[in-house]
Residue, then its C-alpha position, 0 to 999 in steps of 0.5 A: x457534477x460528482x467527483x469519484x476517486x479515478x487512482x492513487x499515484x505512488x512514487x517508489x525507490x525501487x518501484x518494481x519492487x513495491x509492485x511486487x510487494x503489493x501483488x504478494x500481499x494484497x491480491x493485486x492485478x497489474x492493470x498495465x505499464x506506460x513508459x511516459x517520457x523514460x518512466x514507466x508507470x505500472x497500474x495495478x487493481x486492488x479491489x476495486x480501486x487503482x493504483x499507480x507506481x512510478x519511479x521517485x524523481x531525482x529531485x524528490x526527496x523523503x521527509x527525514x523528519x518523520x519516522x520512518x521518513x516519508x512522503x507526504x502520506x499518512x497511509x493506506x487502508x485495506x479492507x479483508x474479510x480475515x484479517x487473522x489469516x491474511x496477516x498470517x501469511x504476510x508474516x510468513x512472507x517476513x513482512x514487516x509488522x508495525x502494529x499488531x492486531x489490536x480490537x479497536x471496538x466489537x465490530x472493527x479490528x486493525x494492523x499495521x504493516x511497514x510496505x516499500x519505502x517505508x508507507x504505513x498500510x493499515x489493514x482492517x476488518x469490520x464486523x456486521 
């Protein structure tokens, strides 16, 4: 038996518009939409993996002690062949950048930028 990664689940404040965030900025496709019991689930394709979105529940809460106040998630990590170019764009769009690109050795290079309530994204390019 083997394990494969099938999705992640993220639970938004304003679900709509970290869906937005995320077709914007990271190429995105909308895969589809459930409505399970009044909530709806939006699923979207980035790069070859999924992604779900779904509202918070009124009993879930940020962690305030962290900052920025989070879930329980340390980031998310994606992966462009150009990395100067794409973080260009998003800082044209206002997005929020958190660490700037930085040369972590000769063959990787990194950023970081603030997405919907508050989830650090790592963007990253690797060299050959």
């Amino acid at each position: 038996m083997t394990w494969t990664q099938d999705h992640v689940h993220i639970r938004c404040s304003n679900y709509e518009a970290a869906v937005r965030f995320f077709v914007e900025n990271l190429d995105a496709k909308e895969e589809g939409r459930v409505n399970s019991g009044g909530r709806i689930t939006i699923t979207l394709r980035i790069g070859g993996s999924l992604y779900k979105f779904s509202p918070r529940k009124p009993s879930e809460t940020m962690d305030s002690s962290t900052e920025p106040p989070h879930h329980d998630l340390y980031h998310l990590g994606f992966k462009t062949d150009d990395l100067l170019a794409k973080l260009a764009e998003m800082k044209a769009r206002g997005v929020k950048v958190t660490q700037d690109l930085v040369q972590i050795n000769p063959r990787l290079q990194v950023a970081f930028i603030e997405g919907p309530d508050g989830i650090s994204i790592e963007l990253l390019q690797q060299g050959e």
